[in-house]
C-alpha positions in Angstrom: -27.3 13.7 -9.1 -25.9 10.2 -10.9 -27.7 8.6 -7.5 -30.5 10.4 -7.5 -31.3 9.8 -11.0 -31.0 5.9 -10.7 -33.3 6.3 -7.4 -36.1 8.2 -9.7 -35.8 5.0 -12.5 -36.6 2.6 -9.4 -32.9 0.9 -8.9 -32.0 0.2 -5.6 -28.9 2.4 -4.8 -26.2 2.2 -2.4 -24.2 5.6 -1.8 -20.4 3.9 -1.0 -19.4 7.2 0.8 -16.1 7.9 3.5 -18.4 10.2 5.5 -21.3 8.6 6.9 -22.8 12.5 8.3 -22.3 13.3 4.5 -23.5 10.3 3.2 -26.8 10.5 5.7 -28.0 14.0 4.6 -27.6 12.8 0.8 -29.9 9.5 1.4 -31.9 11.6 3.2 -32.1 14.0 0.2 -32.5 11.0 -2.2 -35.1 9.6 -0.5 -37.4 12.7 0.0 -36.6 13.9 -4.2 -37.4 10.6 -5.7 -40.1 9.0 -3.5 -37.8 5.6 -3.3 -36.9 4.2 0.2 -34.4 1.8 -1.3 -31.5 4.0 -0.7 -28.6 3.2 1.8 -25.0 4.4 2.8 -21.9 1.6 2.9 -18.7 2.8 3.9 -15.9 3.0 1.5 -12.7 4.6 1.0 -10.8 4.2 -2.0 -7.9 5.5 0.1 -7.4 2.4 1.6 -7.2 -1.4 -0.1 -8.2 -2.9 2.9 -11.9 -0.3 3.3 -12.7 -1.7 -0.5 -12.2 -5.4 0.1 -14.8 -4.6 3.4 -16.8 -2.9 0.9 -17.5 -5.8 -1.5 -17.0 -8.2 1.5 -20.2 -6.1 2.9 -21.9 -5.6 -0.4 -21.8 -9.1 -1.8 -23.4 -10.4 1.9 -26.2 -8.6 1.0 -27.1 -10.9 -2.1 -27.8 -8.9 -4.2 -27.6 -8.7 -7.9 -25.0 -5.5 -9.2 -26.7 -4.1 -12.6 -24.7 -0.9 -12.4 -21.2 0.2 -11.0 -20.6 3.8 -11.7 -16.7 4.9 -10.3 -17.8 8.2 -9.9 -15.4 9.1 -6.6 -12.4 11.2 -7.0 -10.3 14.0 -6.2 -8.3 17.2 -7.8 -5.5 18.4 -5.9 -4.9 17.1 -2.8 -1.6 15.8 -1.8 -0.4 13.0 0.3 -0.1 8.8 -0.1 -3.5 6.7 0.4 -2.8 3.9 3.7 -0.6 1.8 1.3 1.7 4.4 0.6 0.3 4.8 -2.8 0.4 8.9 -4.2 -3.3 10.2 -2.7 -4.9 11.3 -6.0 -3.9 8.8 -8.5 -4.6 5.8 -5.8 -8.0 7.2 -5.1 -9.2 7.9 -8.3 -8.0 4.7 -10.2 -6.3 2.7 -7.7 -9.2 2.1 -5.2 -11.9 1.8 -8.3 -9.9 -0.6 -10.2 -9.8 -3.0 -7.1 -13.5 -2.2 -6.4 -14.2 -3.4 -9.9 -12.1 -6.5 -9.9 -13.5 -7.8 -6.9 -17.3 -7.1 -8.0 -16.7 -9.0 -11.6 -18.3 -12.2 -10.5 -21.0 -10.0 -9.2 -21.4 -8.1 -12.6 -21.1 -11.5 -14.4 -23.7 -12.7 -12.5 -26.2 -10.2 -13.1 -28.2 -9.8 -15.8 -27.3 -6.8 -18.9 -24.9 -5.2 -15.9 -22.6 -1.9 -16.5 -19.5 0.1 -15.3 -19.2 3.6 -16.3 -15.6 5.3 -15.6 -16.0 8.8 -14.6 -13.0 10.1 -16.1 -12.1 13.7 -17.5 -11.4 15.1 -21.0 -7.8 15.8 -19.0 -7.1 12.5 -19.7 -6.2 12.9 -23.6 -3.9 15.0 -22.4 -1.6 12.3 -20.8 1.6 11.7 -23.1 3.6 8.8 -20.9 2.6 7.2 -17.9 5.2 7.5 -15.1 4.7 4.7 -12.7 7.3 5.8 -10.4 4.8 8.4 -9.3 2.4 6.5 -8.5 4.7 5.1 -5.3 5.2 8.6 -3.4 3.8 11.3 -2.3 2.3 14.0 -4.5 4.5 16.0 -6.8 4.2 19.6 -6.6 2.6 19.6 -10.2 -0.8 17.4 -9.1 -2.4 17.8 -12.2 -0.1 15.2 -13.6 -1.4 12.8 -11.2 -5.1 13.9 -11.4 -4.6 13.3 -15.8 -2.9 10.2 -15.0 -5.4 9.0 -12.4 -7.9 9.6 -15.3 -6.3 7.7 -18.3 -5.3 4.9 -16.5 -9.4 5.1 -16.3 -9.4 5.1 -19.7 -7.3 1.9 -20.4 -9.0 0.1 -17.6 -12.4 0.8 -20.0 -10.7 -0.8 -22.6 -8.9 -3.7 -20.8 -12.5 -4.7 -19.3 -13.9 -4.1 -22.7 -11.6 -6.8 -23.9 -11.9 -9.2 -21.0 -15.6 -8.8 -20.9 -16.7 -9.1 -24.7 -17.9 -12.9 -24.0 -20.4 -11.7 -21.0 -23.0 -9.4 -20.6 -20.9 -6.7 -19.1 -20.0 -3.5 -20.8 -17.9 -0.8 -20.0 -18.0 2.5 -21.1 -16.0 5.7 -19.7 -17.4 9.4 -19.4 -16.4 13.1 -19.3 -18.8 15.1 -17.3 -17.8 18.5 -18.1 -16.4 21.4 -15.9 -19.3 21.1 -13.1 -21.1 23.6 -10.5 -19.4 21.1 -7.5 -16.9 22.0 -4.6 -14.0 19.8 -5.3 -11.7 23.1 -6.2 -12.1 26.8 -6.0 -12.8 27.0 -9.4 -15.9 24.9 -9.2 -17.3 26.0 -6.6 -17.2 29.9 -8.2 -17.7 28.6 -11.7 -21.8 29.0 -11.2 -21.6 32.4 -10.6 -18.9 33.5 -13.1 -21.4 32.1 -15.7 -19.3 28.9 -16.3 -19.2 25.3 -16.5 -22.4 22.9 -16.4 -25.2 22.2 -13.5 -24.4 18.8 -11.2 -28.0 17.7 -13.2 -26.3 18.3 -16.6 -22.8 16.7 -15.2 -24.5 13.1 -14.5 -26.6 12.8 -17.4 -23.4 11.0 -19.4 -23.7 8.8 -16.4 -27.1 8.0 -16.6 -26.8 7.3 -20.1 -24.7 4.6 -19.9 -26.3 3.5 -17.3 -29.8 3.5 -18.2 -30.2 4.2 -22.3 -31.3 1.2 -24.5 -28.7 2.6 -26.8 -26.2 1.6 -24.8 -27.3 -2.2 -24.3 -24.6 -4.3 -25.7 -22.4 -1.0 -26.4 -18.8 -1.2 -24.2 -15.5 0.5 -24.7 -16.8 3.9 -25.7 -16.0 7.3 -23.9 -19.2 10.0 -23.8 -19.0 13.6 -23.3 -21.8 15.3 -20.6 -24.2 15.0 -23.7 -23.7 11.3 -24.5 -21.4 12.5 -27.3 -18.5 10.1 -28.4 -15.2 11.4 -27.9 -12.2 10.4 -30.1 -9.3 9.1 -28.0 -5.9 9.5 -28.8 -3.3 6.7 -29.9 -1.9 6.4 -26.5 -5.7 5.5 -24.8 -5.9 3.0 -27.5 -2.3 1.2 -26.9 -3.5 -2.5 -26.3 -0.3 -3.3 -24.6 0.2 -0.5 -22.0 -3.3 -1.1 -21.0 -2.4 -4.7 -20.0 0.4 -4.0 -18.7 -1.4 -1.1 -16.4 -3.6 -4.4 -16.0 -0.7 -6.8 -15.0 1.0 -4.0 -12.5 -2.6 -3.2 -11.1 -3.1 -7.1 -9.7 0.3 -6.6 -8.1 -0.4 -3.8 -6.5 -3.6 -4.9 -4.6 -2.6 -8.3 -4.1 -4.8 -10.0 -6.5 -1.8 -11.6 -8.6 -1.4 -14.5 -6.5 1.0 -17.6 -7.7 1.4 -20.8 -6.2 4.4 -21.4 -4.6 5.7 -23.6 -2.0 6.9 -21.8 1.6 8.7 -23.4 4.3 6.9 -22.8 7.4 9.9 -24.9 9.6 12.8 -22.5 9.3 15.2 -24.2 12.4 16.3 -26.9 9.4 18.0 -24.4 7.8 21.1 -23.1 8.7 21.0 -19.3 10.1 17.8 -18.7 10.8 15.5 -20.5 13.9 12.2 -20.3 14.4 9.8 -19.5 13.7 8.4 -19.1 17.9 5.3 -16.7 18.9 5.0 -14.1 21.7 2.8 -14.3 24.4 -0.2 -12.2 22.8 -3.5 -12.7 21.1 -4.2 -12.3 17.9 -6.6 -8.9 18.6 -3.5 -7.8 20.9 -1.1 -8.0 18.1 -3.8 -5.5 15.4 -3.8 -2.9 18.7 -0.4 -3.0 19.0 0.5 -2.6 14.8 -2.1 0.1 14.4 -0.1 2.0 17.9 2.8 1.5 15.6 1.3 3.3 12.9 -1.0 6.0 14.6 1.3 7.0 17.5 4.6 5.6 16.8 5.9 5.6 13.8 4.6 9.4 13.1 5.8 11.0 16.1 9.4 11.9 16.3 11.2 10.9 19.7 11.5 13.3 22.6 15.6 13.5 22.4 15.6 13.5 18.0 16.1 16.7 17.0 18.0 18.3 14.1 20.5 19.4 17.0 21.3 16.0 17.3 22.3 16.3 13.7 24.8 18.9 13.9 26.1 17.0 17.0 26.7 13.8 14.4 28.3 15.8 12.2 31.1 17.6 14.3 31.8 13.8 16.2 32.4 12.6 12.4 29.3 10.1 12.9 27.8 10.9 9.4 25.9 7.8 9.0 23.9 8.8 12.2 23.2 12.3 10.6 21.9 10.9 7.5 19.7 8.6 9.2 18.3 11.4 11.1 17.5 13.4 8.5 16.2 10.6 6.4 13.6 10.3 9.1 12.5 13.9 9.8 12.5 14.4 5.8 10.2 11.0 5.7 8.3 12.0 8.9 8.5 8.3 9.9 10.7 7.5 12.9 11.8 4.0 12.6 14.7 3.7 14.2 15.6 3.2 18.1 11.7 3.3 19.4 12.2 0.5 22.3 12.7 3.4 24.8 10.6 5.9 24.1 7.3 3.7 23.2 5.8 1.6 25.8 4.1 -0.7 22.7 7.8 -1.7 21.1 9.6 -1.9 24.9 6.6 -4.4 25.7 7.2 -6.4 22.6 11.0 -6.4 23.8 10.3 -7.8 27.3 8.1 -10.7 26.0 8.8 -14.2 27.7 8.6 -16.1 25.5 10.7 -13.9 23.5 13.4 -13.5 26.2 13.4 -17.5 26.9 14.5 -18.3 23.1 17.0 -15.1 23.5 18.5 -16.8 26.2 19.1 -20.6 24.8 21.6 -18.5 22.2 23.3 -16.0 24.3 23.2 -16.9 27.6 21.2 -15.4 30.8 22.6 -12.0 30.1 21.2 -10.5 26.7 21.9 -6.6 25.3 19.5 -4.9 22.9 22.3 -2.5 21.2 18.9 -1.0 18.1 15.8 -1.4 17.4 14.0 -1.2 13.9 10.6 -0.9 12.6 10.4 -2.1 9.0 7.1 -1.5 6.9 6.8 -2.4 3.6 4.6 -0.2 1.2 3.0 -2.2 -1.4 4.9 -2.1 -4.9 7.8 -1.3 -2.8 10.9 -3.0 -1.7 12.9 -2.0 1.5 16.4 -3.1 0.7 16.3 -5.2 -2.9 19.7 -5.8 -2.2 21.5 -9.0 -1.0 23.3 -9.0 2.1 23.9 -10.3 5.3 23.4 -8.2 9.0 27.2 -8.5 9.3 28.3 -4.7 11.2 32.2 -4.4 11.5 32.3 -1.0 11.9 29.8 -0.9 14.5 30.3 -4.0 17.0 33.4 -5.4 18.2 33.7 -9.3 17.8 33.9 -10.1 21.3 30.5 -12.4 21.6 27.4 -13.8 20.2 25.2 -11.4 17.6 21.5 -12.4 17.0 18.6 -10.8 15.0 15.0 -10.9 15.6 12.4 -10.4 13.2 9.0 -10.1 14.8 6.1 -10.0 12.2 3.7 -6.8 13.6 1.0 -7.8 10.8 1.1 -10.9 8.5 4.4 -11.2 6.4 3.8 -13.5 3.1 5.8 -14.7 0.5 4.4 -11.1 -1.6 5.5 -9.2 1.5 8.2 -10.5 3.5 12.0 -11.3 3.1 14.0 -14.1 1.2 17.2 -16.0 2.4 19.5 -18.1 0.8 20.5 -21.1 2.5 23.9 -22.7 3.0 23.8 -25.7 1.0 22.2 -24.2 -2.2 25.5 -21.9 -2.8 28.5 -23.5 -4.7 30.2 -20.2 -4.2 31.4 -17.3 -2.2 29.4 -14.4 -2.9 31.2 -11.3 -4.2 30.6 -8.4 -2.1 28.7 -5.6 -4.8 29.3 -2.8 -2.5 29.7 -1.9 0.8 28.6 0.6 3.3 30.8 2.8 4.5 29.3 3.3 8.2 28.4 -0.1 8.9 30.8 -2.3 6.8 27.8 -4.2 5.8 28.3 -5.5 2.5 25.9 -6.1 -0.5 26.5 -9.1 -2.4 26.6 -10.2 -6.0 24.1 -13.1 -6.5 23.9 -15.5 -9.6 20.1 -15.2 -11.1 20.1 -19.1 -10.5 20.7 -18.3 -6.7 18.1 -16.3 -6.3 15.4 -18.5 -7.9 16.3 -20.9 -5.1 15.4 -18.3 -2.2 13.4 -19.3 0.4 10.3 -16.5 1.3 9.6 -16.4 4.7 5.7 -16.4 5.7 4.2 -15.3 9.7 1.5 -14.9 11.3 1.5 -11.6 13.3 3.2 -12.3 16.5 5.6 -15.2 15.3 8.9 -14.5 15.2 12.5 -15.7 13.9 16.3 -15.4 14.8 18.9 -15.2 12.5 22.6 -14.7 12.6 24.2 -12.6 11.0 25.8 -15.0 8.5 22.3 -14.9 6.8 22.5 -14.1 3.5 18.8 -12.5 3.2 16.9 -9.1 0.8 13.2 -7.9 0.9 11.2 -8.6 -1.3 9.0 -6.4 -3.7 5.6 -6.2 -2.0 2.7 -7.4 -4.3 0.7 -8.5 -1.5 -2.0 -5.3 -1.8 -1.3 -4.8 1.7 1.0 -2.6 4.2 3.5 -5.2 6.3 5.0 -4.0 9.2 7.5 -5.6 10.9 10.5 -5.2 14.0 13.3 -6.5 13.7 15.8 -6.2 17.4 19.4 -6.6 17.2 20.4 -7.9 20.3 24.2 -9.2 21.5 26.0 -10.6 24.9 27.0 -8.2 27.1 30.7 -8.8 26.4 30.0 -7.0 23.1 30.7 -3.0 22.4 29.3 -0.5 20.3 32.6 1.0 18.7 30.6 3.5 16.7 27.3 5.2 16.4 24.9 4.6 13.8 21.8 5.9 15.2 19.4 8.9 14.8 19.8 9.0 18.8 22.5 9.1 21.9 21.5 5.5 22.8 23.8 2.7 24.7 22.7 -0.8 24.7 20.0 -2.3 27.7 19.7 -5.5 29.1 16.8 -7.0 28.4 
């Protein structure tokens, strides 16, 4: 109805829909009710970072001025994470429209007397504390904390890009559109016969105030009922600093906080690490092979794990190889030990070029004793801890160790790992704590230390070998995008497994 209304005052209207059979039937619909051809479908998701930069990347190839943005998507109680591993409701209610909006300001600044309107909920007054570790996993049980949530931060977006945007010709209002006749619950979609709630007409005429009425011109920073009535907003929607820091957090998140800083692309001068060297695949070979990994890999539990394995761990004492297991059927994301059972991750092991640098360290003979796929969620980070791939408890020290680390997608210096090299420590490093199943130890590091770490940046398909006298952590992802990444742990034959730590009944292969 927002649409259709804008179609009836003559704008030309783009529907930025997931379903393209949806989508069709509404231009369709648009078209016929208003008499205005200039109405067309673009794909989006808010789900998914990477469909919103496509969006705008689409959008702003069409050259066209933007006069009106309305964020009008969103959703009630699903459950789940969006493709970054952000929680489902809260990512694609104000996740996906905050990056739309940043990356259509130029747009909006270009144009002449241009406006956003929020579509947020009077649910959002509700909201007492925002809990950002939410916002990283999967829905809560109590969803309606993430739907208010999704809807404040809404709310202090209006008023960040009311503040940002007072010396341009943008404004930026937010609106309430009542309890409407729609389907996105139960509730809704019974609401017009139990006598309650408002038409979809009645819902989008906040909209197309803001939108449209000369009494808005100039007006920003205001939130409107269905009936273009001002609401009050609480002290927390009006605290200046937690909106910039939802602000600061929110660049992070999608990548758009970038800082200069210098990367070394040569990593055979330090001491450690080599590389970095590239497989023998293209470019397009290496997107197939990541999105295998994340279609038909990484969600599909190997043939021989099972939660009998688990009890099997338990009663041989292996309790490290238990937990893993049941981190990963709890998870539903089987990272551990694919080489054998995927034909994508055992191709990537038998790679030439791969083998060839394998061999210049260990010899003609080379064992791969585990394999691990790594991916890093944005505003994550895998292991934040320092420490070095050192296992004591799991290999005897009877020959050469190596690591690889084979970037799947692009690792950055916002994605990727850090290492420390040799000649910037002036101490040992004080083991923190250690793991009881490995030996592995996690190290104390001075603050001054770290600020001389050294982030590793790849293109997908390059990869690097490190020993395990590496002194290395993740880092906290702020690169807006998913990185995934194998790393093979791979030894001379002379070398023995003296204890599992595995989710599966595995002995090393020769590669």
């Amino acid at each position: 109805m927002t649409a259709l209304g804008l179609a009836k005052a003559g704008y030309h209207v783009f529907l930025a829909c997931r379903s393209e059979t949806k989508a069709a039937k509404a231009v369709s619909y648009i078209r016929q009710s208003s008499g205005n051809n200039q109405v067309e479908f673009l794909s989006l998701n808010l789900a998914s970072l990477e469909s919103v930069r496509e969006f705008v990347r689409q959008f702003v190839a069409r050259k066209l001025p933007l006069h009106v943005l309305v964020n009008n998507a969103g959703i009630f109680n699903k459950s789940g994470t969006t493709q970054e591993g952000f929680e489902l409701i809260w990512g694609t209610n104000y996740l996906g429209h905050f990056l739309l909006t940043y990356l259509l300001l130029d747009k909006l600044k270009q144009s002449e007397q241009s406006r956003v309107i929020m579509v947020a909920s009077d649910l959002a007054l509700q909201a007492q504390e925002l809990r950002w570790k939410l916002f990283v996993k999967k829905t809560p049980l109590n969803f309606l904390e993430l739907y208010t949530a999704s809807k404040f931060c809404l709310l202090l977006l209006t008023a960040e890009l009311t503040r940002q945007l007072k010396e341009t010709d943008v404004t930026v209002n937010a609106v309430h559109p009542g309890f409407v006749h729609s389907n996105i619950t139960v509730g809704h979609r019974l609401s017009k016969f139990l006598g309650l709630g408002i038409s979809p007409e009645q819902g989008a005429y906040g909209s197309l105030f803001c939108a449209m009425a000369q009494e808005m011109e100039g007006v920003s920073g205001k939130f409107l009922d269905h009936q273009a009535q001002e609401l009050s907003l609480p002290k927390l929607a009006q605290d200046e600093g937690l909106a910039k820091e939802l602000w600061e957090k929110s660049l992070c998140w999608t990548g758009c906080n970038f800082q200069n800083r210098v990367s070394a692309t040569n990593y055979s001068q330090y001491n450690h690490i080599v590389g970095s060297h590239r497989l023998g695949f293209t470019p397009q070979e290496m997107t197939e092979i990541a999105n295998t990994i994340f279609q038909e890999v990484l969600p599909k539990s190997p043939d021989r794990l099972s939660i009998l394995n688990s009890l099997g761990f338990l009663l041989k004492g292996e309790f490290g190889s238990a937990f893993l297991l049941l981190l990963q059927l709890f998870k539903q994301e089987f990272h551990m030990e694919r080489h054998l059972d995927s034909s994508v991750v055992w191709q990537l092991c038998q790679d030439e070029n791969l083998l060839k640098e394998l061999r210049k360290y260990l010899g003609e003979e080379v064992a791969l004793w585990r394999s691990e796929l790594w991916v890093n969620y944005p505003a994550q980070q895998l292991i934040p801890f320092w420490h070095r791939d050192y296992y004591p408890k799991l290999l005897t020290p009877t020959g050469k160790t190596v690591s690889v680390y084979i970037a799947l997608t692009e690792v950055t210096e916002f994605n990727g790992f850090e290492f420390i090299d040799d000649e910037a420590m002036t101490q040992d490093l004080v083991p923190k704590i250690t793991d009881p199943f490995s030996g592995n130890s996690f190290l104390e590091v001075p603050e001054e230390l770290e600020e001389k770490a050294i982030r590793v940046v790849l293109q997908p398909g390059e990869f690097l070998l490190f020993t395990d006298d590496l002194v290395h952590r993740s880092v906290c992802n702020t690169s807006g995008k998913v990185r995934l990444s194998l790393t093979l742990r791979v030894t001379q034959p002379s070398v023995k497994i003296l204890r599992r730590y595995s989710p599966k009944f595995q002995k090393p292969v020769l590669l």
